[in-house]
N, C-alpha and C positions, 0 to 999 in steps of 0.2 A: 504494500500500500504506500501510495506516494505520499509523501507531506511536502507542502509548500509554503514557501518563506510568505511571511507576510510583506508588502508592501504599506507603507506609511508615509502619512502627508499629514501637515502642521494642520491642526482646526481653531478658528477664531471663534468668535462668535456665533451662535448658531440658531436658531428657532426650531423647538423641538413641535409637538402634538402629540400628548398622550392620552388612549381610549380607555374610560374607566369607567367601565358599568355598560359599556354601548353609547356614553356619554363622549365627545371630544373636549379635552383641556387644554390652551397653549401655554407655555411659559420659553422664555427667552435664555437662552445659554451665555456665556461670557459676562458680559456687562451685567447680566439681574440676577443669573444664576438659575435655579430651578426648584420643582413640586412635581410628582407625582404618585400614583399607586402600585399595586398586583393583586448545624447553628455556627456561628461563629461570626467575626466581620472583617470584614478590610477596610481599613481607614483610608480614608483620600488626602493623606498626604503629602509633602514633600513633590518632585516635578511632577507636572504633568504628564500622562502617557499621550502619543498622536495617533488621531485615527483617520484612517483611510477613507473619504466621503468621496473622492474622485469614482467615476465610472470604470478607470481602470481596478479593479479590483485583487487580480491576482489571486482566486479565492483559493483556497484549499479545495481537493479531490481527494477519491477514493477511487481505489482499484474496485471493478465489477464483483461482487463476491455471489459466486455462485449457486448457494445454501439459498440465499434471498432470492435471487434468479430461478431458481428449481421450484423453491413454494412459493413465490408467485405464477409462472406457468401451471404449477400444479392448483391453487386456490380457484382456476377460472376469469381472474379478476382482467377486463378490459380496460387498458386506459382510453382517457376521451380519447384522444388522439394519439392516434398510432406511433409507437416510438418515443412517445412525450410523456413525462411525468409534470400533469398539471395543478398546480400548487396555488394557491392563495393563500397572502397575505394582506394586512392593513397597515401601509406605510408610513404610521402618523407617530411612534414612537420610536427615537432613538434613544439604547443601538440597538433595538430590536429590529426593526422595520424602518426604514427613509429612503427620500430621493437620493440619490446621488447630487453632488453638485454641478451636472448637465441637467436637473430638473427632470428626467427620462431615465435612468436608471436605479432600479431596487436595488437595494444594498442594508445589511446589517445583518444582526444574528440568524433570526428567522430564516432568511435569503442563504445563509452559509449553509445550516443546517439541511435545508431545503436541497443546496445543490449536493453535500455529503449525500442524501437519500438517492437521488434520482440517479447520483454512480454507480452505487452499491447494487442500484438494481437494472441497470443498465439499460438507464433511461436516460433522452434529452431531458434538462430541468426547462420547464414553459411556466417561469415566476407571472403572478397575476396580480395585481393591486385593485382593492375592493373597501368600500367604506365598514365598518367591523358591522353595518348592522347587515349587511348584504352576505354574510359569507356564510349564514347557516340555509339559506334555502339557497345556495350557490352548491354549497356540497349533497344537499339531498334529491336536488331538481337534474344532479349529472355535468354541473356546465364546470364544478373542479373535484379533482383525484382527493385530493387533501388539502386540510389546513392548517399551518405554523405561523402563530399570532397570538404568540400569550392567552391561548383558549387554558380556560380550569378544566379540570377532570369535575362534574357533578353527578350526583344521582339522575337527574332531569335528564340532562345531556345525553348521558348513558342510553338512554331507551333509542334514541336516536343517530346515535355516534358510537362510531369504537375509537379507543385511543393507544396513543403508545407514548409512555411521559418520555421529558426529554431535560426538563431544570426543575427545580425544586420551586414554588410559589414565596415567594420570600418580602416582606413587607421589610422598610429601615428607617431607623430612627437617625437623623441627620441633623447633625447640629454646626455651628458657626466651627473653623477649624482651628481659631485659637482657644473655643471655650473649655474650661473647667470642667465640664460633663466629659466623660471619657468610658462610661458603660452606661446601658440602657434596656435592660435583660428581662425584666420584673417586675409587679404592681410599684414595690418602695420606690423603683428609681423614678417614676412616673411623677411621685408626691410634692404639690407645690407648685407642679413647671406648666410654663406656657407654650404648648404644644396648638402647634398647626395642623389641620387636618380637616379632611372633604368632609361634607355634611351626606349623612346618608352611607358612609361608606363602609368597608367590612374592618380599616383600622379604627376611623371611630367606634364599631361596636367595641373591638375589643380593649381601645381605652377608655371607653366608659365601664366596661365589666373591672377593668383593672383601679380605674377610679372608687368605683363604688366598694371596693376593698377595702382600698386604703381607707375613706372613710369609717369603713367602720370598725377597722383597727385606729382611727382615731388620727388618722394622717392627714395632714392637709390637703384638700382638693386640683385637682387639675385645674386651669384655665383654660378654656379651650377656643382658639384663634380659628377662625373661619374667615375667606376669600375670597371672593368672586374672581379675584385673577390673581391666577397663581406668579404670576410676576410681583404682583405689590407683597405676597405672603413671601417668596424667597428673600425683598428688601427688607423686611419686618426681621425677619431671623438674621441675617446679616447685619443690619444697624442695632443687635440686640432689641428689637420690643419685644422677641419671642425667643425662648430657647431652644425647642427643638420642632423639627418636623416632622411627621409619622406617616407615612406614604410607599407605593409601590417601590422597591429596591433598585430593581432594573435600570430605569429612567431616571434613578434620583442619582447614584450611581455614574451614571454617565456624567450628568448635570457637575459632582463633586469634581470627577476624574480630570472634567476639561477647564473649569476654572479654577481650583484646588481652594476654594473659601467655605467649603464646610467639608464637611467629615465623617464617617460611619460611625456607631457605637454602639448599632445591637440590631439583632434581627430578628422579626419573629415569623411565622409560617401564617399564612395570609389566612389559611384555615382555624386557627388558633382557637380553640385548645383541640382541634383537630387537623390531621396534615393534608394540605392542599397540593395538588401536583400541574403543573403544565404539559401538553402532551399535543401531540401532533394527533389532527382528528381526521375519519374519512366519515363515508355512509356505514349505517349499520351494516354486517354481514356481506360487505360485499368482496369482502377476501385479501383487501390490500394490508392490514393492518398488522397483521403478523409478518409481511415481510420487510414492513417498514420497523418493526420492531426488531430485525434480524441484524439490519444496516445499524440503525442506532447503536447496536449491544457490540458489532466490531466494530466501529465507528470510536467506542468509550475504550475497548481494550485497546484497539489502535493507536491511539493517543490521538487524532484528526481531531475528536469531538471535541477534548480538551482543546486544543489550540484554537477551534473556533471559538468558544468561550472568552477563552482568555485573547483573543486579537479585540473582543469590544467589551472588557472589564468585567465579565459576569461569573468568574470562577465561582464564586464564591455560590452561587447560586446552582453547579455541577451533581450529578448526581451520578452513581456507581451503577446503574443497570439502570434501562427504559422497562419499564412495565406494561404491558398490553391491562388494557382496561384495570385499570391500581382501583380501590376503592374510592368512590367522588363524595365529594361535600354533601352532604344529605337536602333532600326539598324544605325550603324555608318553611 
């Protein structure tokens, strides 16, 4: 199996979009810094790492592995188009999903990942861009093979999708990069701080469960900062009015990595006090998902998967085996 060198180019300033709930949020990169949603941490310290936004991409490959090849001939499974492994994504969060900087090329995690699959099984990759609310009757109606785009593994889902995890669901606590907070694991460490976070969202449940603890062990309350634009909530944590932020890992992550003004210091699983999974989805039953889960599992032995990770800062978020349909989030 081949591995290839990354290529890297300087990133300035950037405008991200991040899809949270089927909702779109924008925040600004460089100059405002960033917000978004989705154990251990990686801090965002010290230089910056560069990432690759140009069209030329240089992606990483995978030799054709033949195990995946065999039980996909063998499953039945037709792709749309002959030859082609056709793939959706929603291009609105980096480094998951974005343009390129020709405005016309996909690029990011999702997109790497995507072309690992379509090697392994020795398909063209035919990447698709889709607004995130378009891409479940996109997969059920035949018009895409699959889809990799920060989809959860759910119960719901499940009746209709098969899955194969591929990152762990991971929410982070982000805070200013020179502040005094430096863990953020736990109800305690929560007590007292002004915390940013969406209204509605699956981190606020789980800082109000963690809230209402503390309380009634007698600990001071949360404050909790809400924003209409998550631009004004990164300057609020930045100029100190807020001390941290509680948001999807992935994209806040990036956010840290490329202006280095805040910082990680704890993570929790976006399912909390249950584990949520990310996974590449197709149609129920229709055969592809177990050879997509064939590719993944050499893919993670190969060490390819890892290095697509870690070419747009998401190690942390890696996981040791994909899972065909892993247990999902249960119906609300």
């Amino acid at each position: 199996m081949a591995l290839r060198k990354k290529t890297l180019a300087v990133i300035g300033a950037a405008a991200v979009v991040v899809v949270v709930g089927g909702g779109i949020t924008a925040f600004a990169l460089g100059t405002t810094g960033g917000d978004a949603e989705a154990s251990g941490t990686t801090p965002a310290t010290g230089d910056a790492p560069e990432f690759n936004l140009t069209a030329d991409q240089d992606r990483i490959h995978l030799d054709e592995i033949p195990e995946a090849v065999a039980s996909l001939e063998a499953s039945g499974f037709e792709p749309i188009e002959d030859g082609k492994l056709t793939v959706v994504t929603s291009p609105f969060a980096a480094p998951l999903a974005l343009y390129a900087d020709d405005d016309t090329t996909l690029i990011g995690n999702e997109v790497d990942l995507a072309q690992l699959i379509a090697d392994g099984l020795g398909l063209e990759l035919n990447i698709q861009p889709a607004a995130w609310a378009d891409w479940p009757l996109g997969i059920q109606s035949g018009k895409y093979d699959l889809i990799l785009s920060n989809v959860t593994v759910t119960d719901e889902r499940k009746e209709l999708y098969d899955f194969a995890s591929y990152r762990q669901d991971l929410l982070g606590f982000y805070v200013k990069s020179d502040s005094s907070i430096d863990s953020i694991t736990e109800a305690k460490d929560v007590a007292g701080l002004r915390i940013i976070v969406g209204s509605g969202t699956n981190q606020e449940k789980i800082l109000q469960a963690w809230d209402a603890e503390n309380i009634e062990a007698g600990l001071d309350p949360v404050e909790y900062l809400y924003f209409d634009d998550t631009a004004s909530g990164a300057l609020a944590l930045k100029s100190g009015r807020a001390d941290a932020n509680f948001g999807p890992n992935a994209t806040a992550a990036y956010a840290a990595a490329v202006d280095g003004e805040t910082k990680l210091v704890g993570t929790v699983n976006g399912g909390w006090p249950l584990t949520a999974d990310i996974a590449a989805a197709t149609a129920k039953d229709n055969g592809l998902i177990e050879s997509v889960g064939i590719v993944l599992n050499e893919a993670i032995s190969g060490g390819e998967y890892e290095e697509v990770l870690d070419r747009w800062g998401l190690t942390s978020e890696s996981v040791t085996e994909s899972a065909i349909n892993p247990p999902g989030l249960p119906k609300s």
